[in-house]
C-alpha positions in Angstrom: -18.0 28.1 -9.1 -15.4 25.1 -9.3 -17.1 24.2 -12.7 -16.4 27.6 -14.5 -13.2 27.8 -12.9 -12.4 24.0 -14.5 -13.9 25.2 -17.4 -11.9 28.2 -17.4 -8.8 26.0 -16.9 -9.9 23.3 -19.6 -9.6 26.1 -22.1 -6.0 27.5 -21.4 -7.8 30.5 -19.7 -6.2 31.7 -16.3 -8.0 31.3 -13.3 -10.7 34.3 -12.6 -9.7 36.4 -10.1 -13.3 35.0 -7.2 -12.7 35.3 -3.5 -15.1 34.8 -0.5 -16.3 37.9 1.7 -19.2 38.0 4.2 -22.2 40.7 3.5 -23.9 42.7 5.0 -26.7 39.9 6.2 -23.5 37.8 7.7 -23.9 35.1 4.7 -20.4 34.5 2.7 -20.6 35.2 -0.7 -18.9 34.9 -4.0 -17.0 38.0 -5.2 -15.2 39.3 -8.7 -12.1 40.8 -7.8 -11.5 44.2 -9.7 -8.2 46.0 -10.0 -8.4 49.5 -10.5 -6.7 53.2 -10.0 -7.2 52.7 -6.2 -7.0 49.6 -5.5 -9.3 46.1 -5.7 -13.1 46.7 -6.4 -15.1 43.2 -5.1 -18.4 43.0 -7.3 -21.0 40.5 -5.9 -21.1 38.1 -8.4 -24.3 36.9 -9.7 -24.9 33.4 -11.8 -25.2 36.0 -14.7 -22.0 37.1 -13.7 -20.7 33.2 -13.4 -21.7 33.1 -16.6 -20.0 35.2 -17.8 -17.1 34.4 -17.3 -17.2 30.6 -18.6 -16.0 30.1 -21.6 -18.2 28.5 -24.1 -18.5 25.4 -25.0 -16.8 26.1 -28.7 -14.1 27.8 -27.6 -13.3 24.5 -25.0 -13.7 22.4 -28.0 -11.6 23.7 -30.2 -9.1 24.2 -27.1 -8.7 20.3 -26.7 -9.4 19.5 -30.0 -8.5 22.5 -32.4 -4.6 21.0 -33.2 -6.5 17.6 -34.4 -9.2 19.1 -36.6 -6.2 21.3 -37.7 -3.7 18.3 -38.8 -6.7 16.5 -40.4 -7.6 19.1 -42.1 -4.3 19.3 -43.8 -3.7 16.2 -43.8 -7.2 15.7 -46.3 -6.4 18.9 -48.5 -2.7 16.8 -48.8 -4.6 13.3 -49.8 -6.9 15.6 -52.4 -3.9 17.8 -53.7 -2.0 14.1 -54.5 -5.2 12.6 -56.8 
């Protein structure tokens, strides 16, 4: 759970909306928090459902690293264009 959130964070995502409740067994559980026409929907949330919502590991990448690739990228079509 912290690591997606991180993750989540990491990659200029916001936060996803996870909250605690206790089921039906008594255990506390993780739940997605849903906004809808009548109010919040909680979905139990799965590892599929973690899953989901971490971003992948490209998409991090590029999030810390996109603006570098980007300026050397220019910066070697600029060194080519000169010769």
């Amino acid at each position: 759970m912290l690591n997606t959130q991180l993750t989540r964070t990491a990659a200029n995502q916001t936060v996803a909306p996870i909250t605690y409740t206790t089921n039906a067994a008594g255990q506390v559980v993780p739940v997605y928090a849903t906004q809808t026409a009548t109010g919040t929907v909680y979905q139990p949330l799965t590892s599929a459902g973690l899953a989901s919502l971490t971003p992948s590991s490209i998409s991090v990448f590029l999030s810390q690293y996109g603006m570098w690739l980007l300026v050397g990228a220019v910066g070697l079509f600029g060194l080519t264009s000169l010769g």
